[in-house]
C-alpha positions in Angstrom: 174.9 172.9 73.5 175.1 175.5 71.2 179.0 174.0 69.6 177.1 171.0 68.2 178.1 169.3 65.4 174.9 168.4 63.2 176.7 165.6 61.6 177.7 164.3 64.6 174.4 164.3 66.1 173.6 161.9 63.5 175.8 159.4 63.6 175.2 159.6 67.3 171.8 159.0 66.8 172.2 156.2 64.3 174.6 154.2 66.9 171.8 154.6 69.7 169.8 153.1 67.6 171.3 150.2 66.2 172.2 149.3 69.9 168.6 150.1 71.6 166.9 148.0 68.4 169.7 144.7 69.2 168.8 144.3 72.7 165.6 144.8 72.2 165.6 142.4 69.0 167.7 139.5 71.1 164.6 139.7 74.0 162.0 139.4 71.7 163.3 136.7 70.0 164.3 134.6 73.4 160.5 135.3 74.7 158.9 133.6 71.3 160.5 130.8 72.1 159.0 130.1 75.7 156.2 129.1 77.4 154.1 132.2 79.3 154.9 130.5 82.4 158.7 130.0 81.6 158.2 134.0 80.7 156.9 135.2 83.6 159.7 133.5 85.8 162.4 134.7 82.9 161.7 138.0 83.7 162.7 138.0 87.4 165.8 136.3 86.5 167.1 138.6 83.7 166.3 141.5 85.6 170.1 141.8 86.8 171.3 140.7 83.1 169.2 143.5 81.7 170.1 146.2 84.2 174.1 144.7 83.4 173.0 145.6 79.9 171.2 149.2 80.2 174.7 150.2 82.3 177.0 149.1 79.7 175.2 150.8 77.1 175.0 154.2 78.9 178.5 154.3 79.2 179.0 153.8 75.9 176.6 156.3 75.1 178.3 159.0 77.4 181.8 158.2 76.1 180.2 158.8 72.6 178.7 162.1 73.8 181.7 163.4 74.8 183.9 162.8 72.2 181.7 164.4 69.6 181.3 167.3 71.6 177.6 167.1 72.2 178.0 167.3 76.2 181.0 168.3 78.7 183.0 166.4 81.2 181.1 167.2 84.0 177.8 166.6 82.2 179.2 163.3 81.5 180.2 162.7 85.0 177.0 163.7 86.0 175.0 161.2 83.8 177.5 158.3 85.2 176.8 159.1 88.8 172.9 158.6 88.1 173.6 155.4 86.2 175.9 154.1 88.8 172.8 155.0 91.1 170.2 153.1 88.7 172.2 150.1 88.6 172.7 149.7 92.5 169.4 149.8 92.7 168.4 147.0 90.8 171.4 144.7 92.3 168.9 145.1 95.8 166.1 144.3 93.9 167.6 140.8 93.1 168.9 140.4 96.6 167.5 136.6 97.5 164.6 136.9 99.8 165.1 135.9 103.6 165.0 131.9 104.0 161.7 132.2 106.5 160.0 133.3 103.6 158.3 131.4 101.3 157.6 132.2 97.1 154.7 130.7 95.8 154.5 129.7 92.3 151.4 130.7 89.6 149.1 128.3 90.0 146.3 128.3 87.3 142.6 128.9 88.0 141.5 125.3 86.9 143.5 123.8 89.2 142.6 126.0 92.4 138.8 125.1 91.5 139.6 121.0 91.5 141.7 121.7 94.7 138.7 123.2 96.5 136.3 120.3 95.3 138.5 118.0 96.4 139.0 119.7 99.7 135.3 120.3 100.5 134.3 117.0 99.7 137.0 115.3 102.1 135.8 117.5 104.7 132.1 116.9 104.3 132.9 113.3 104.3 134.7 113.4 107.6 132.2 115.4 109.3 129.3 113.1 108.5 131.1 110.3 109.6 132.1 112.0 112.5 129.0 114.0 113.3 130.4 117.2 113.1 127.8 119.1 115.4 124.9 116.9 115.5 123.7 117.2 119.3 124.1 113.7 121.3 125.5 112.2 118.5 125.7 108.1 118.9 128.8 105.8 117.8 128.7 105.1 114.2 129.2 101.0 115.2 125.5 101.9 116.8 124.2 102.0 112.9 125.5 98.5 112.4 123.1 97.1 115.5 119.7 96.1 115.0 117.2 94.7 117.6 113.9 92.8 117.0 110.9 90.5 119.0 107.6 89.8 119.7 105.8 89.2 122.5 102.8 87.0 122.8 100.2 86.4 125.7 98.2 83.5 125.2 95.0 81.3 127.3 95.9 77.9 126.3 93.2 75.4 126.7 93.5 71.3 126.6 90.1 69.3 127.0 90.1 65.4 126.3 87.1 63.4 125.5 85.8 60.9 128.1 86.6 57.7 126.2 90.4 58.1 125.7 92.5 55.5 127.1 93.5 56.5 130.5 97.1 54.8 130.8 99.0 56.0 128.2 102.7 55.9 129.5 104.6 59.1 130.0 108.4 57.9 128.1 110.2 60.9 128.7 109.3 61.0 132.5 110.6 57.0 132.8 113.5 58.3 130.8 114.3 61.2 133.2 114.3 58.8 136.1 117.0 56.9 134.2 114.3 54.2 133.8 111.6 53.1 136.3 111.4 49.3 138.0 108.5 47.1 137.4 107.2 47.4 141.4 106.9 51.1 141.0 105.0 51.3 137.6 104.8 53.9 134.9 104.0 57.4 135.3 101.5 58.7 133.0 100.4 61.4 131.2 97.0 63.2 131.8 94.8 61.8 129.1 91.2 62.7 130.6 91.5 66.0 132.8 91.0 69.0 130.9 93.6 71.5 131.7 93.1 75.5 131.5 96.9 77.7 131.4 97.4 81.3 130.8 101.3 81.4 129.1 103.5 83.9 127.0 106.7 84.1 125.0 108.8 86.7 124.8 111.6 86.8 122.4 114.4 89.1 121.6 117.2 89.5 118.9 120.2 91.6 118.5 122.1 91.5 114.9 125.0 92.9 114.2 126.7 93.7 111.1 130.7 93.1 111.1 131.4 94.3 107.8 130.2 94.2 104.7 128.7 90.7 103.8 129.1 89.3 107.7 127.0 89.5 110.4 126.1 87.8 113.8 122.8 87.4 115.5 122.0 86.1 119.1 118.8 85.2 120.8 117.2 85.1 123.9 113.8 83.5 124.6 111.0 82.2 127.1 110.8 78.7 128.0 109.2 76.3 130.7 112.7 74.2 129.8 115.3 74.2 127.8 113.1 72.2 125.1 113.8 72.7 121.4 110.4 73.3 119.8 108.4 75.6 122.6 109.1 78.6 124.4 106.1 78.8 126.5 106.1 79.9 130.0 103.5 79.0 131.9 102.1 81.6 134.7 101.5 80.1 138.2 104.5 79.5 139.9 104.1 82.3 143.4 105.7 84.6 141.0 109.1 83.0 140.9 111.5 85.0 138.3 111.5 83.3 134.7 114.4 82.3 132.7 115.7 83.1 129.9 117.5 80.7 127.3 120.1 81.7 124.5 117.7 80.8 121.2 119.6 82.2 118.6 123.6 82.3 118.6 125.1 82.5 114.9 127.6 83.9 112.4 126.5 84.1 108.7 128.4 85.8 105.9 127.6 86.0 101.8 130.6 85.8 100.1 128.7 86.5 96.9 125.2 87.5 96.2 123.7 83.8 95.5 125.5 82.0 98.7 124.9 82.5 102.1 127.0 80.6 104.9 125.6 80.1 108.6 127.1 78.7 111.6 125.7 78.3 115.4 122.3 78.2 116.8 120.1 79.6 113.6 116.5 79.6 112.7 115.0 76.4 110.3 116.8 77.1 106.6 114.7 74.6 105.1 111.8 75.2 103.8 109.5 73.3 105.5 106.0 73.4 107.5 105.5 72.3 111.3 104.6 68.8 109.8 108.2 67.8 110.3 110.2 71.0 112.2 108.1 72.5 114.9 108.2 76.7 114.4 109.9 76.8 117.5 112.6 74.6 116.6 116.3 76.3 115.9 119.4 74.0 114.4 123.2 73.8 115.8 126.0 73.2 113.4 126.1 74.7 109.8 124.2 75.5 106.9 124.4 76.8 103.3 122.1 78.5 101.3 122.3 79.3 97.4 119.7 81.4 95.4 120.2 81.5 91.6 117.8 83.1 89.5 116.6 82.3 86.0 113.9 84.5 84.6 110.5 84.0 86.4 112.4 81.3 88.3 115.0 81.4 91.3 116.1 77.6 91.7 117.3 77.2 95.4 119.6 74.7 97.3 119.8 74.1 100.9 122.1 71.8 103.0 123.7 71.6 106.2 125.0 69.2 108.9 123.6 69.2 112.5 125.5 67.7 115.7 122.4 65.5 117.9 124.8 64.2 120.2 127.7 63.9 121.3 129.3 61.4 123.2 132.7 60.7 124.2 133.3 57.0 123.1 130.6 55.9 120.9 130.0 57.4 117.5 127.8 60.8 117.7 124.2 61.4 116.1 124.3 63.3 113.6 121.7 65.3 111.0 122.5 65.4 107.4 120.4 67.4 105.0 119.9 68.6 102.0 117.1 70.3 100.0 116.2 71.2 96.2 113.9 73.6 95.2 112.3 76.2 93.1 110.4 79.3 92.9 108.4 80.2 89.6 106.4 83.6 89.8 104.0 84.7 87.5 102.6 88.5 87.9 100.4 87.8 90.9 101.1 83.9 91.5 103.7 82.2 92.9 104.3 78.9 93.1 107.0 77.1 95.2 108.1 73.2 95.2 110.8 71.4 97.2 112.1 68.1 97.9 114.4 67.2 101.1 116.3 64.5 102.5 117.0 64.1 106.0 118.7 61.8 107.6 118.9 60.9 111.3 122.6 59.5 112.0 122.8 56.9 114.7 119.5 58.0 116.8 118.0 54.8 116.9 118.9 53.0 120.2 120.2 49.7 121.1 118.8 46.6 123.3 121.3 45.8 126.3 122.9 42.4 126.1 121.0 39.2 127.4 122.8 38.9 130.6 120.8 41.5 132.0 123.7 44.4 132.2 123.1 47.9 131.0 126.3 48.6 128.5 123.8 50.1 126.0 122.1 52.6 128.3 124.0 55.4 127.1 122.1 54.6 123.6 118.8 56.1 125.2 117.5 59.2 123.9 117.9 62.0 125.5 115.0 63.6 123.7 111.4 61.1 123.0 108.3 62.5 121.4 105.3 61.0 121.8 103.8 58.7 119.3 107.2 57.0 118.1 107.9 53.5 118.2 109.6 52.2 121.1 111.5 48.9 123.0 112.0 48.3 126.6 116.1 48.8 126.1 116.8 46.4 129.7 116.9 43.1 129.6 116.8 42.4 133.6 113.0 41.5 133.9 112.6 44.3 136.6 113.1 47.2 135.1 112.0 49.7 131.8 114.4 52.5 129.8 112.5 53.6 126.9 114.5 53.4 123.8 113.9 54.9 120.0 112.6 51.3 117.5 113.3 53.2 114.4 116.0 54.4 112.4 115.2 57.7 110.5 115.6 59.0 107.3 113.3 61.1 106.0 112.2 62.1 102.1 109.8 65.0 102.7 108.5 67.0 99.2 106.8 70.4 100.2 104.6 72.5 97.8 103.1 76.0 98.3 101.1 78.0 95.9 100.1 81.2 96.2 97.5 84.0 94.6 98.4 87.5 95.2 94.9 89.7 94.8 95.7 93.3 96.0 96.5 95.1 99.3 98.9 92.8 100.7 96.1 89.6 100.4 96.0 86.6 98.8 94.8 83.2 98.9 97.1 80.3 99.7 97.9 76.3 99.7 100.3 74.2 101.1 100.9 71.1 100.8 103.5 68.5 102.3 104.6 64.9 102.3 106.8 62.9 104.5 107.6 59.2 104.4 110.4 57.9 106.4 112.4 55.2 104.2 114.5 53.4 107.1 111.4 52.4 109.0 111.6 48.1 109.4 108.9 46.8 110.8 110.7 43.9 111.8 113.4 45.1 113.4 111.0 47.0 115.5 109.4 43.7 116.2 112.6 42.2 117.3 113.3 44.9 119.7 109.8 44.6 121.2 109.9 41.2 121.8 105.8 41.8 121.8 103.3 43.4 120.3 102.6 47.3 120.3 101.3 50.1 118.2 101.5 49.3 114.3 104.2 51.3 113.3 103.8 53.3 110.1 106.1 55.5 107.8 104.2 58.6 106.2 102.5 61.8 106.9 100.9 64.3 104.7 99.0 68.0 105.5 97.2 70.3 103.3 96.8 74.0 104.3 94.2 76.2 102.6 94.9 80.6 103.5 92.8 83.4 102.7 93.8 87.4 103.7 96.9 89.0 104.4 100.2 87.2 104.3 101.4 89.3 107.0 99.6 90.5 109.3 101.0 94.5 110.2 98.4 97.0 110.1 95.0 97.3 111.8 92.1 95.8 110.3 94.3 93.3 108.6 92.9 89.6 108.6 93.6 85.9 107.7 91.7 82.6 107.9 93.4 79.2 107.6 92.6 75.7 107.5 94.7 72.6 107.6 94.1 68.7 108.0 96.7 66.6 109.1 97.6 62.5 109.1 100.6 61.7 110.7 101.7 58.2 111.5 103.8 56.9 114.4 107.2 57.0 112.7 106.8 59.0 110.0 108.9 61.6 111.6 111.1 61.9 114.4 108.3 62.7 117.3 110.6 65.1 119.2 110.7 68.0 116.6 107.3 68.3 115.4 104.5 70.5 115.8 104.3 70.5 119.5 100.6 71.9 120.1 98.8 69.3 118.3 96.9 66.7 120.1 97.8 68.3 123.5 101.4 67.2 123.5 102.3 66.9 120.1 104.2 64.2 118.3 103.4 61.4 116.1 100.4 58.8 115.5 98.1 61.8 115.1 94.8 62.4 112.7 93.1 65.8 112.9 92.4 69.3 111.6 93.3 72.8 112.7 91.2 76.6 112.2 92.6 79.4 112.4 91.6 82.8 112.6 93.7 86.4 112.6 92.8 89.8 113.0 95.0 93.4 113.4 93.9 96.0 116.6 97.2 98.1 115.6 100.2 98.5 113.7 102.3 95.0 114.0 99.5 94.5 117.2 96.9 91.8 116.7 94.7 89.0 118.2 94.4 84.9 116.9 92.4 82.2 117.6 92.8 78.4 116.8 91.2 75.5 117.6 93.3 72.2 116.7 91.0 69.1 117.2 92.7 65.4 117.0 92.6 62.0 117.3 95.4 58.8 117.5 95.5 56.7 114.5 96.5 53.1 116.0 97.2 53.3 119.6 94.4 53.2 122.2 91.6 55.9 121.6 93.1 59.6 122.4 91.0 62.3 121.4 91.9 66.1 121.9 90.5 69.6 121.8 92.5 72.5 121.9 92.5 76.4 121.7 94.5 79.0 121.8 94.0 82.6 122.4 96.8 85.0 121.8 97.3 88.5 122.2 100.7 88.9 119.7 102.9 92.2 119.1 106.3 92.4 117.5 108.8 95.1 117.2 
């Protein structure tokens, strides 16, 4: 290197220069204008541009050298070899990867966090729904099943006083023999033999929710019969096996919050007291229900239609009813009123023609409570079908009031008021053709309660009182309270005490004694208590 020329050197130098500082100048100014991102892909694509580049410039470089004298031939050959070798080398780098393999693109911090979150909450999710692990995990449709009932054991004791009437026709049995002749008689009921049972009830419920806002219930119960207001089973029968009768079968849904639809065999949705529906009792057909609340005050309405029966030729009896009410609370009082209407579509039965046939037998009906009015529905002279005088429709207005005064206890009063407003006297006469127990058209009852509503824990206690005047067709006899005055019904003047007491949690003992007396038939006085051992679940 020692033939160098200085001058040369330096415009060798300079050239370098300007060509290094021009690449580099062109990069920098293409990388301000993108995104780190687009940068960081950029650079694996340019990497064959810029070796391109670096080659081109090397050449030029050697040719340079050479010329000026600053290295030989050789050296230059030399220098080409190596660059020859550089650039080869980065032509592999750049060689496409394999198809079976897979480049994954920068994905920023932030979003790798949110994709984890997302991905450990799906999973948590499907693991609790699935019971990821739990030991003898159950269905999750087994969540959507409930089951309730109550059992209850109970002495049940009748006792008549010595001066009732002892001929007091038994309807329903005449009825059940599809009417009795005059040569045979009447059977009738026991009016003077006191009568000592030992009985329970056993009931059962399974509801299940369908979805949200639907569910269906069904019902099994006790019964001596297949009677709608007791289920009773009286013990003493060489051990026989009981049955069991469907009491509940329904579908209700809530399309909203305020309205609620039911359809089937349901519990009462009126509110009412046993002065009119027996406890017992459950509806068929459909109901709806709407709660609307305004402040202190939740106005409610209540209606539904009810199949009685149905027959194939004749028009079928029907119940139609509706119900208006409110509830006005007030810190520890509450105060609820309510009227209803009910009427009793086509139950009243027709008198067979004059010629003695029986063309309006099918009009008997199939179900007669005591104390209602009632006709002789043949016309032969020989023999008796018991058939309903009255027509029935039914304003009832029902009031409750109540005190709350700590721990679950409070002092309470009920009152109700029935009048039926399709009673005729004379109509009822006509049918008769002869005189019989005044018929009458209202009924009222008055119910004072002190100590827990409910009662669910030992030690808890209640004590009611009630008194009780209801006439003979006030309401329909088949439905009401079926305990007073032995056999329930109508035409019936008395008072009832109760008394309640808790041995255990939702275990507990009661104790009433009903005492009664008829209003205008012959004299028909009862006693009767009850003793009941209860639990529910």
């Amino acid at each position: 290197m020692g033939n160098q020329n200085p001058m040369a050197n330096q415009k060798l130098a300079h050239a370098c220069a300007l060509i290094l500082l021009g690449a580099a100048a062109s990069h920098q100014a293409h990388s301000q204008t993108q995104t780190p991102s687009e940068q960081v892909q950029a650079a694996e694509s340019s990497a064959a541009a810029s070796a391109a580049q670096t080659s081109s410039v090397t050449i030029a470089l050697i040719q340079e050298l050479v010329r000026e004298g600053v290295i030989t031939l050789e050296r230059a050959q030399q220098l080409l070899d190596a660059a020859e070798r550089e650039a080869s080398l980065a032509r592999q780098r750049q060689t496409p990867p394999p198809s079976n393999q897979v480049r994954v693109p920068y994905v920023p911090e932030s979003v790798k966090n949110e994709m984890r979150e997302e991905l450990r909450k799906e999973i948590t999710t499907q693991a609790k729904n699935e019971r990821w692990g739990t030991p003898d995990a159950l269905p999750e449709w087994l969540d959507r099943i409930s089951w309730s009932g109550d059992f209850r054991l109970r002495y049940h004791g009748d006792f008549f006083d010595s001066g009732n009437f002892p001929f007091v026709p038994d309807v329903q049995a005449i009825n059940n023999r599809g009417g009795v002749t005059t040569a045979d008689g009447f059977p009738f009921v026991n009016a003077t033999e006191d009568r000592n049972r030992v009985r329970y009830r056993a009931r059962m419920e399974l509801t299940a929710k369908v979805t949200e806002g639907v569910k269906v219930g069904i019902g099994l119960a006790s019964g001596q019969d297949n009677g709608p207001i007791s289920t009773n089973k009286t013990f003493g029968d060489y051990f026989t096996k009981d049955a069991g009768w469907i009491d509940l079968a329904y579908i209700e849904a809530q399309p909203f919050k305020q309205l609620t639809l039911i359809g089937g065999r349901m519990a009462n949705p009126f509110f009412s007291t046993d002065l009119v529906w027996d406890t017992d009792l459950r509806m068929e057909g459909v109901a709806a229900q709407f709660r609307q609340p305004f402040g202190p005050a939740t106005v409610f309405l209540n209606g539904g239609a009810f199949p009685l029966r149905e027959l194939d030729v004749e028009s079928d009896s029907w119940l139609y009813a509706g119900q208006l009410g409110s509830k006005l609370t007030f810190g520890g009082l509450e105060f609820t009123l309510a009227g209803a209407y009910y009427d009793f579509d086509n139950v009243q039965s027709k008198l067979n023609p004059p010629d003695g046939s029986r063309l309006n037998d099918f009009t008997v009906p199939p179900l007669l409570g005591p104390g209602n009015s009632v006709f002789n529905m043949r016309t032969d002279g020989l023999t008796t079908l018991a058939g309903l005088a009255s027509k029935f429709q039914l304003m009832n207005i029902t009031a409750d009031v109540m005190y709350r005064f700590g721990n679950g206890k409070a002092v309470r009063f009920t009152g109700d008021y029935v009048r039926n407003r399709a009673l005729d006297t004379a109509e009822i006469d006509r049918l008769r053709g002869e005189p019989g127990v005044p018929a009458g058209d209202t009924g009222w009852q008055a119910r004072i309660q002190v100590g827990d509503v409910r009662i669910v824990d030992r030690h808890d206690w209640s004590f009611a009182a009630t008194y009780r005047k209801l006439e003979t067709d006030a309401v329909l006899a088949a439905f009401t309270d079926s305990d007073f005055g032995v056999y329930g019904g109508t035409d019936l003047k008395g008072y009832a005490i109760e008394a309640s007491y808790g041995l255990t949690r939702n275990t507990w003992l009661s104790l009433e004694w009903d005492s009664a007396d008829s209003i205008d038939r012959p004299p028909f006085s009862t006693d009767v208590v009850l003793f009941d051992v209860n639990a529910r679940f």
